[in-house]
Every structure is written in C-alpha cells, then in structure tokens.
C-alpha positions as CSV (number, residue, x, y, z in Angstrom):
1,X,-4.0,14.6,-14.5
2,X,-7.0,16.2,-14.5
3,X,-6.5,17.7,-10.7
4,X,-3.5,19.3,-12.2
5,X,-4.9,20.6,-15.1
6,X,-8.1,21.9,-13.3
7,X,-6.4,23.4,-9.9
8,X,-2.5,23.6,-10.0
9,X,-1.3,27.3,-10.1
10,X,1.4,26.7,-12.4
11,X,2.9,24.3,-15.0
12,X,2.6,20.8,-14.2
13,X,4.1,17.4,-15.2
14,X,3.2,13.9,-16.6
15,X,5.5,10.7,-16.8
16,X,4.8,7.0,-17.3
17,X,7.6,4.2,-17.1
18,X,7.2,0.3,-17.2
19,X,9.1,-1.9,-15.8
20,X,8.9,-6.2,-15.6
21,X,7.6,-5.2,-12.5
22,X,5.1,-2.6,-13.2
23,X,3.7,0.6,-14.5
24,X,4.3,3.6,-12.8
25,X,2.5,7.2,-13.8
26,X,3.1,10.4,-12.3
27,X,1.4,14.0,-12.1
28,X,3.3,16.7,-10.8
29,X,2.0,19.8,-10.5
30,X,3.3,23.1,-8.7
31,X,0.3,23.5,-6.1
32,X,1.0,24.9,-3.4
33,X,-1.7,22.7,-1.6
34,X,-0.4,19.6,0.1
35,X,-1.3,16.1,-1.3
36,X,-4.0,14.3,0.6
37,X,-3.7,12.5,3.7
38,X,-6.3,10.3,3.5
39,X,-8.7,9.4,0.7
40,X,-12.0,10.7,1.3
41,X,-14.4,10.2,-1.8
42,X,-17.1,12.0,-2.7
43,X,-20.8,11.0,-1.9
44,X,-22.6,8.6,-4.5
45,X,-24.6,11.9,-5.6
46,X,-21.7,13.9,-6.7
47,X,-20.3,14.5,-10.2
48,X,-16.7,15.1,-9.3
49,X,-14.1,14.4,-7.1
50,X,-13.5,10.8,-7.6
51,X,-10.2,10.8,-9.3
52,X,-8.2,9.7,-6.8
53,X,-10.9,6.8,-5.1
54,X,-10.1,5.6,-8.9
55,X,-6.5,5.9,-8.6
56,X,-6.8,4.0,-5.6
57,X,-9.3,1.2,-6.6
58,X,-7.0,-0.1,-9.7
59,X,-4.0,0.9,-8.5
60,X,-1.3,-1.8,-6.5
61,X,0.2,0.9,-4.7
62,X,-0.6,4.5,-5.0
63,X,1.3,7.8,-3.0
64,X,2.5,11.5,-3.6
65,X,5.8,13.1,-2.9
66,X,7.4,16.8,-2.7
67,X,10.2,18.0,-4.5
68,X,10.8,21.6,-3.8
69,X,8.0,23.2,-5.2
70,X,7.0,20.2,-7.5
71,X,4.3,17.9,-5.9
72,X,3.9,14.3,-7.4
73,X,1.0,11.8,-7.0
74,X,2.2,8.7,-8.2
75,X,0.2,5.2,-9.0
76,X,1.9,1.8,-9.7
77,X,0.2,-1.2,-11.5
78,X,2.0,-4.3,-11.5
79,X,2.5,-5.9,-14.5
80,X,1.9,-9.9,-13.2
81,X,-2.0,-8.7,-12.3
C-alpha cells in the first residue's frame, strides 16, 4: 500500500477478504505505470524498494491485474500454512 500511497497519480484502493482457503489483500491504484513483470529487488544497501520481494517472500501466490484505469496487485496467504 505504500507504492500506492507514495506514487499512484490518483485515488487508490485497499481490500482484504478471507476465505477457508485463504487471505487475499489488494491495492489498487490509478497509475498509469504498468505492474511489474518480474520482481527485481533492490541491492542489500538500499533503504527502499523492497515491498514487493516482501510480498513475494510470505506470500502463497502473489499477481496484479488491470481494470480500466484501476491497477491491482494482489497477494494470497493460505490459511492451512
């Protein structure tokens, strides 16, 4: 959420739903950049840019989406861990 907060041109979005199966959160945001392709971290010497190799590292399954102008990067825990 932070991304969002810090670089989205616009209003942006939270959401969090749990399921027997697992916890999903979501940040949308209306940036007009596109979500990532690949996850490339930082170096071990910088201060940011890690929020997403965290995502990634305690997440089950992680991705973004597009809707219109809204994009989403989503993360999904699973609730059996």
């Amino acid at each position: 959420m932070t991304n969002a907060v810090m670089h989205a041109r616009g209003p942006f979005r939270f959401g969090i739903d749990t399921t027997s199966r697992c916890t999903r959160v979501e940040v949308w945001d209306y940036s007009p950049e596109s979500a990532p392709e690949t996850l490339v971290g930082p170096s071990d010497r910088e201060v940011g840019g890690w929020g997403l190799a965290i995502v990634h590292r305690f997440s089950d399954r992680w991705g973004t989406s597009r809707r219109g102008r809204w994009k989403c990067i989503w993360s999904e825990i699973a609730t059996d861990r």
